[in-house]
C-alpha positions in Angstrom: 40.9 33.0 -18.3 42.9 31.7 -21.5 40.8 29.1 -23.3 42.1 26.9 -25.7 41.3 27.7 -29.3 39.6 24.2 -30.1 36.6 23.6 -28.1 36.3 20.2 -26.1 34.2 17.0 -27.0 32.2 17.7 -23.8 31.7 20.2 -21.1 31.1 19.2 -17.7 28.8 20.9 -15.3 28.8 21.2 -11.7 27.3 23.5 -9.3 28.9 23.2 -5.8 27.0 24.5 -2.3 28.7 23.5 0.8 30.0 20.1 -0.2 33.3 20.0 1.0 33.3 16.7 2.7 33.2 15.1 -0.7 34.2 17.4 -2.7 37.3 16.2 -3.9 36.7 12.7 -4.2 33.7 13.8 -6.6 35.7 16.0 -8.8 39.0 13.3 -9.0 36.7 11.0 -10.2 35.6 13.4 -13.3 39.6 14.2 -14.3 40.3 10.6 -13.7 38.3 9.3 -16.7 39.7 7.7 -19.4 37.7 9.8 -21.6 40.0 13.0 -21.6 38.6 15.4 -23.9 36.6 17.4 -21.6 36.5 20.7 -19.9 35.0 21.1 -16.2 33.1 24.0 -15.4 32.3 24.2 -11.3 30.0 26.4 -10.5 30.6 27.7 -6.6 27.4 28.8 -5.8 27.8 30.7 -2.5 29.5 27.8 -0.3 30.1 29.3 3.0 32.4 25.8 4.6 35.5 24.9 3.0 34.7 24.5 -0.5 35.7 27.4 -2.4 40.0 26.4 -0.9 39.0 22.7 -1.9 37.9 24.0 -5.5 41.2 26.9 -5.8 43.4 24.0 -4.8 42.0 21.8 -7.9 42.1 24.4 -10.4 45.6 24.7 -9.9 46.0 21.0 -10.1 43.9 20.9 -13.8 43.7 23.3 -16.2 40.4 22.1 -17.6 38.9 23.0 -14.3 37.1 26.3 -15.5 35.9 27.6 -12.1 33.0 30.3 -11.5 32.4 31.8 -7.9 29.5 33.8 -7.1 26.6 34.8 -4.3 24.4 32.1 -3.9 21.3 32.3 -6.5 20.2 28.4 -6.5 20.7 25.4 -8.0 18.9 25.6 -11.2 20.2 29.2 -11.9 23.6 27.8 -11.3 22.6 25.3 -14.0 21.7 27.3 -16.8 24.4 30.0 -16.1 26.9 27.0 -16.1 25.3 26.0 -19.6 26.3 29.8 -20.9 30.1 28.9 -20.6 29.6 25.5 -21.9 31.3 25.0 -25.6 31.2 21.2 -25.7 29.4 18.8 -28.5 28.2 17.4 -25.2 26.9 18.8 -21.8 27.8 15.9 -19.0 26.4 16.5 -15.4 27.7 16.2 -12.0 27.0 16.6 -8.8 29.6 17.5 -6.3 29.0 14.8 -3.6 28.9 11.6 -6.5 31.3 9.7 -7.9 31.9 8.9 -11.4 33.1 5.4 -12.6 36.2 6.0 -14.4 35.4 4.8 -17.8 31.8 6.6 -18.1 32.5 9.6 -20.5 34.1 7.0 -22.7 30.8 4.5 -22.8 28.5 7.5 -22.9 29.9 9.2 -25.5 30.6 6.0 -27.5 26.7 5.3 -27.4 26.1 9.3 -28.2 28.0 9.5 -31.5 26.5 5.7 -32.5 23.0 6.4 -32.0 22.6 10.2 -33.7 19.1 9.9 -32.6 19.6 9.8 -28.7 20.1 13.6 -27.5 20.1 12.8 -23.4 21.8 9.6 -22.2 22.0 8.6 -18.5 22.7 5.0 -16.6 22.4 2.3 -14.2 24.2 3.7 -11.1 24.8 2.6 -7.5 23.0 4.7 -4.5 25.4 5.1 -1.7 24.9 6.5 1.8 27.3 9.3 3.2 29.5 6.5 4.4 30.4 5.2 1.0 28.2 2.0 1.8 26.0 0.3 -0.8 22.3 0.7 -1.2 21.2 -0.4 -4.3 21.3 0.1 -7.7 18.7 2.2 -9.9 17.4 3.1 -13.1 17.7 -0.5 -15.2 15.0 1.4 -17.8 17.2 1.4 -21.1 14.5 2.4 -23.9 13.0 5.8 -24.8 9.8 4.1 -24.0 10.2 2.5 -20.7 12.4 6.2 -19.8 9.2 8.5 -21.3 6.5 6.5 -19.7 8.0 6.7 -16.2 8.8 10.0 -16.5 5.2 10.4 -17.4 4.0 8.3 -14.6 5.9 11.1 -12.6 8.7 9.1 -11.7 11.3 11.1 -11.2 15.4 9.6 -11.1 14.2 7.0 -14.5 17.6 8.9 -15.2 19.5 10.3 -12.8 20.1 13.7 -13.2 24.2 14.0 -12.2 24.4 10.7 -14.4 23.6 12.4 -17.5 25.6 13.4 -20.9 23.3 15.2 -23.6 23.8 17.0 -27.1 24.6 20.4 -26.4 22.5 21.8 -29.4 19.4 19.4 -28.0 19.6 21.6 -25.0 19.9 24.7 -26.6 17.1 24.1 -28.3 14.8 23.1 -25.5 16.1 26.0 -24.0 17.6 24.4 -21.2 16.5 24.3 -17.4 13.4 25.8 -16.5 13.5 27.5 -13.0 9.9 28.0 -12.4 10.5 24.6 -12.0 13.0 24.3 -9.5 14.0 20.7 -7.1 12.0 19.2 -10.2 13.8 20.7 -13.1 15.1 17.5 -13.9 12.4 15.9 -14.3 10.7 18.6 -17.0 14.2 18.6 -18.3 13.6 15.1 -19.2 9.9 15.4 -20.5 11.2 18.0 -22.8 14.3 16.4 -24.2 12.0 13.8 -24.5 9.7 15.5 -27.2 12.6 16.3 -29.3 14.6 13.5 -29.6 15.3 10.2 -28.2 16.7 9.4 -24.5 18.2 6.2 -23.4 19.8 4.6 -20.4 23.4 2.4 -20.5 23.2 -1.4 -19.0 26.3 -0.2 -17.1 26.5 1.7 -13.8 28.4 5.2 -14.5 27.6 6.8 -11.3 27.5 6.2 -7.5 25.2 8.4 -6.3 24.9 9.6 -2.8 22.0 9.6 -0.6 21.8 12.0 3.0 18.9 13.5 4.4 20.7 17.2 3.1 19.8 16.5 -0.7 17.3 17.9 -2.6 15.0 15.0 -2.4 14.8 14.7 1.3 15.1 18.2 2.3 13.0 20.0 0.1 10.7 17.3 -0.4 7.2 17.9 0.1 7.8 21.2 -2.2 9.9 18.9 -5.8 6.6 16.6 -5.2 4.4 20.0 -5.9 7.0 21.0 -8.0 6.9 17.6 -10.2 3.3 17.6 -10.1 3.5 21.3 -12.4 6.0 19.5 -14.3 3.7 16.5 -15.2 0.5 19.1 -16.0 3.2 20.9 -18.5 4.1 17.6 -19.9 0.5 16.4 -20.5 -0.6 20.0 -21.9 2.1 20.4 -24.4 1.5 16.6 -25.4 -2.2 17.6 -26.5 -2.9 14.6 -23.5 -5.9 15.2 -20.5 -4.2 15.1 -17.4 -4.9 12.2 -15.4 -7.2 13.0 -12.6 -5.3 10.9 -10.1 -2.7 13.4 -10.5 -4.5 16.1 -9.7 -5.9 14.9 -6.1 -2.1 14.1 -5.9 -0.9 15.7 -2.1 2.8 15.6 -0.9 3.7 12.9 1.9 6.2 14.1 4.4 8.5 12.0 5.3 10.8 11.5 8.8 14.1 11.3 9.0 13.3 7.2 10.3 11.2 6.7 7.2 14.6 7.4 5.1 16.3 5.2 6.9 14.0 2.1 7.1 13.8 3.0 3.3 17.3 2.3 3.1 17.2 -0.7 4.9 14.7 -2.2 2.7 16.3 -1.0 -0.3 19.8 -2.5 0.9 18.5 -5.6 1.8 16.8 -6.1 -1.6 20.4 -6.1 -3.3 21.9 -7.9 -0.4 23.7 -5.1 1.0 23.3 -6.4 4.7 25.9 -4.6 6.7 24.5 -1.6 5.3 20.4 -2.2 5.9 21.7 -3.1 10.2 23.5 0.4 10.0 20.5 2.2 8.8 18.1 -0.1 10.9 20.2 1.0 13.9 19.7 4.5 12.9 16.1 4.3 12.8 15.6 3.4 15.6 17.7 5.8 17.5 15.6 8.4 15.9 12.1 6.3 16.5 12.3 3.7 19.0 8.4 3.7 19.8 7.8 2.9 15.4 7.3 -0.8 15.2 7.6 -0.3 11.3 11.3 1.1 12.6 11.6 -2.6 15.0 10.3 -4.5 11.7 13.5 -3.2 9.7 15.8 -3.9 12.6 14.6 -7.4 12.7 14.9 -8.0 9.0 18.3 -6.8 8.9 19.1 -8.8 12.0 17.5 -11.6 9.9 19.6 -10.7 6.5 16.5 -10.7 4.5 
């Protein structure tokens, strides 16, 4: 593959596993920006539906489209191999079922080259289920500070991973994603970027970012709350800090497919988002009719409030 003899402002990265339902709308939204200076590795890590013919079709469309396919070998893997092809001043994520605002290279990268200080940058952004409805929006933490203390609090999403753009040479030197660490390498990607420089959220939403019970943090849940737990005890060790002991007694909750959904109906109804908290309260109780937590919600959203 002939690369172009300059090397671009940024490098996006996206690894891709059986997301071809909104696969194309996610990676439009990354050569739509206004920002242009960018090349877009895509990492096709194994899909097995339609997404390798959605991601061919594209690279023909756009030459920065750098496209890798391989056997499956995991998110994370897919991460750091992804960061091996990488020759931008700036790594951005993506994940391949969001959507990108159109003008959020160009605020992020603005902030980047005014604040030399800030190696990870992430943003406000919009959570929205698989029907493109609103839920609510998240991470209104702006400061090193708030973001660190969060993180430390093990509150994973302060930024949101697919929302981020960081200084490549911050990540080199962290050495990028750890995979013993994997479903909560984010958040020990954060706790170490964290120690060498400062990160920082935008006021603005850059990202809508989808929420099904397929992701990472619904599927695999009960084993990225272990996982995040490790992370934290890494964290606390390598800050010279004892780790708290409410931590350690610390076991993961499982969760129902009804609990997401009354989550969601909560969630919506807090930003006003009515029509979506009755389409989730619905849902919940189609999948737990006997919950009165589940008739609670469906009330509530009935009620608008």
């Amino acid at each position: 593959m002939a690369l172009a003899e300059n090397p671009p402002a940024i490098s996006v990265l996206m690894p891709v596993y059986n997301n071809d339902r909104h696969l194309r709308v996610a990676v439009e939204s990354i050569l739509n920006q206004t920002f242009t200076d960018f090349e877009f590795i895509i990492i096709n890590d194994g899909s097995t539906d339609g997404s390798s013919i959605t991601l061919n079709g594209l690279a023909k469309e756009d030459s920065r489209i750098r496209l890798y396919e391989r056997p499956n070998t995991g998110y994370c893997r897919a991460l750091n191999e992804g960061l091996g092809y990488a020759r931008g001043e700036f790594i951005a994520r993506m994940d391949a079922d969001d959507i990108a605002v159109p003008d959020r290279f160009e605020r992020q990268i603005a902030f980047l080259r005014g604040h030399p200080e800030c190696v990870a940058l992430g943003g406000r952004v919009l959570l929205i289920d698989d029907d493109d409805d609103p839920i609510r929006e998240m991470c209104h933490e702006q400061s090193h500070e708030d973001i660190d203390k969060a993180h430390m609090e093990g509150k994973g999403g302060t930024i949101i991973h697919p929302a981020m753009m960081a200084r490549s040479a911050a990540i080199e030197a962290i050495n990028g994603y750890d995979e013993s660490f994997s479903f909560a390498e984010d958040l020990d990607f954060f706790l170490r970027l964290a120690e060498y420089g400062k990160v920082a959220n935008l006021p603005d939403i850059v990202l809508h970012y989808r929420q099904h019970l397929s992701s990472i943090g619904y599927s695999k849940s009960e084993i990225q709350q272990r996982s995040a737990i490790d992370a934290l005890r890494a964290a606390y060790e390598r800050r010279g800090l004892p780790f708290p002991a409410e931590y350690e007694s610390l076991t993961p909750v499982k969760t129902t497919e009804s609990d997401v959904h009354r989550k969601w109906v909560w969630w919506a109804l807090g930003d006003g988002h009515v029509r979506t908290a009755r389409k989730h309260a619905r849902v919940a109780l189609l999948r737990d009719p006997l919950n009165l937590e589940s008739w609670r919600a469906a009330v509530c959203a009935l009620r608008g409030h």
